[in-house]
C-alpha positions in Angstrom: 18.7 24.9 -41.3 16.3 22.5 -38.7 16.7 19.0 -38.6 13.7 18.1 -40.5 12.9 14.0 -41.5 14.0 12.5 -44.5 10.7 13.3 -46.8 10.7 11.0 -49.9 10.6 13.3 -53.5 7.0 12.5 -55.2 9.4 11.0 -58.1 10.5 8.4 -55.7 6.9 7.4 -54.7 5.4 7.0 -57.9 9.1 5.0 -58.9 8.4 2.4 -55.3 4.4 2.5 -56.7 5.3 1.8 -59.6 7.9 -1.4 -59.0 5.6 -2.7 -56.2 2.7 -2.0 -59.1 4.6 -4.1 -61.8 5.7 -6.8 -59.5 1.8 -7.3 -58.1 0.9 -7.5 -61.8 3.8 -9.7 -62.7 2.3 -12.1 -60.2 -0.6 -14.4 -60.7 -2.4 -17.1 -58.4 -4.1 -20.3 -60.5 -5.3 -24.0 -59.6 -2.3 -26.2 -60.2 -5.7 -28.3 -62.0 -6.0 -25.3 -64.4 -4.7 -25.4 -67.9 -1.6 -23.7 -68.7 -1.5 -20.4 -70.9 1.4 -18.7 -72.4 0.2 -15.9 -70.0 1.6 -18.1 -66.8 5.3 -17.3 -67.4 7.7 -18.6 -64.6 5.0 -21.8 -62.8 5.5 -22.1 -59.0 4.2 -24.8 -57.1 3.9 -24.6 -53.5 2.2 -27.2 -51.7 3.2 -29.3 -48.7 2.5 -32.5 -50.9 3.2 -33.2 -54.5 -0.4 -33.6 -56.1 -1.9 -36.8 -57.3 -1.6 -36.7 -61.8 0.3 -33.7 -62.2 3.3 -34.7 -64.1 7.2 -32.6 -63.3 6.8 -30.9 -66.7 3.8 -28.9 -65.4 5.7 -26.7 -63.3 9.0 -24.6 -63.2 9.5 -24.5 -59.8 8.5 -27.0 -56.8 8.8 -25.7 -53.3 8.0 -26.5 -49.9 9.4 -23.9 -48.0 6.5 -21.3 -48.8 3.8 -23.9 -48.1 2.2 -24.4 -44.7 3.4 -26.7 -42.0 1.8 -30.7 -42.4 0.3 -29.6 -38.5 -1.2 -26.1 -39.5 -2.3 -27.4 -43.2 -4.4 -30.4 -41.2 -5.7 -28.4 -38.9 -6.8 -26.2 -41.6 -8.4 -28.6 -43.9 -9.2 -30.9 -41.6 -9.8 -29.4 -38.2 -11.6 -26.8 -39.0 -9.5 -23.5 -38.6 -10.9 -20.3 -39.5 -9.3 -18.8 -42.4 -8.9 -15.5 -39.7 -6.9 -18.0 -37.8 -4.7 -19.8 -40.1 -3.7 -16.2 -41.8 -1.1 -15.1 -38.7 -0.2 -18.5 -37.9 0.9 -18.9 -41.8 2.3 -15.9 -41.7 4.5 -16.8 -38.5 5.9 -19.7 -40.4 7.0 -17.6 -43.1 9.3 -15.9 -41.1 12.0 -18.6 -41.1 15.4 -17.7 -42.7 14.4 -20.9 -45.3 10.9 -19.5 -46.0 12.2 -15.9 -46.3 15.3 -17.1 -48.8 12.5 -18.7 -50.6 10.4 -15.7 -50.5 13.1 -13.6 -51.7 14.1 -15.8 -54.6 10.4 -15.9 -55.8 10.5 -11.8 -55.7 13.9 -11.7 -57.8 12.3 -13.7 -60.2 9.1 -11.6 -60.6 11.0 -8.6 -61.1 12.2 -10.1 -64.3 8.9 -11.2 -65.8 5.6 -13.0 -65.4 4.9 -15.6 -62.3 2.4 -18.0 -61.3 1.9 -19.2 -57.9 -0.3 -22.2 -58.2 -1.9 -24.6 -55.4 -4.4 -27.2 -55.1 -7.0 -24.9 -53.1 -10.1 -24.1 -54.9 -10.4 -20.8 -53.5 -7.4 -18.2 -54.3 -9.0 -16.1 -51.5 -8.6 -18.6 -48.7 -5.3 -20.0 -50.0 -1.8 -19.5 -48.8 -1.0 -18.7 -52.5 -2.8 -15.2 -52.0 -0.8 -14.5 -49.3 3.0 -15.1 -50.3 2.2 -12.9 -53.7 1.6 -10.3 -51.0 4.9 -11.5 -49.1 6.8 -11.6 -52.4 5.8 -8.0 -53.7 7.0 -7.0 -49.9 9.9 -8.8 -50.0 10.7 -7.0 -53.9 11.4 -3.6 -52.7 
């Protein structure tokens, strides 16, 4: 018989699409300003700075480790960094063994039910919040 590649059943593919599928739905991004809703499940906060009237009780979870750098968050918000710019350099920071135990914790815990990442960003789309979901349903498989 040849030597032919390892060639994944379609039963396996739709099982990965389908735990990748639940995780990403699992998982959803909000304003840390925004109400809470029995929808929210598990709350995450990840911001480089606790912010300003948000009590404890608001959140689950606090962490630091999967929130930009103080130097790439200024230059961001402050600097002016394009978004196309801050994406790999955010990215690069999430690649340290404390941001990627973080990242891994967060994907255990989506497995098991609902999440919300929230931030202070206005804009989901240009928030580091959209990227770790993407990071945590990697790091689920």
């Amino acid at each position: 018989m040849p030597n032919r590649p390892f060639v994944p059943s379609a039963r396996r593919k739709r099982a990965y699409r389908g735990t990748r599928a639940r995780i990403a739905d699992n998982i959803r991004l909000k304003r840390i300003y925004d109400p809470p809703s029995e929808d929210d499940g598990y709350r995450v906060l990840s911001t480089r700075y606790w912010p300003r009237g948000v009590p404890k009780s608001a959140v689950d979870d606090y962490t630091t480790k999967t929130a930009p750098s103080r130097a790439l968050l200024r230059e961001f918000k402050h600097e002016g960094l394009a978004w196309e710019d801050y994406v790999p350099l955010y990215l690069d920071e999430m690649q340290s063994e404390e941001a990627k135990s973080a990242i891994k914790r967060l994907a255990e815990r989506a497995k098991s039910g609902s999440m919300t990442l929230m931030c202070i960003c206005e804009d989901a789309r240009r928030c580091h919040r959209s990227l770790l979901k993407n990071l945590i349903i990697e790091a689920a498989r």
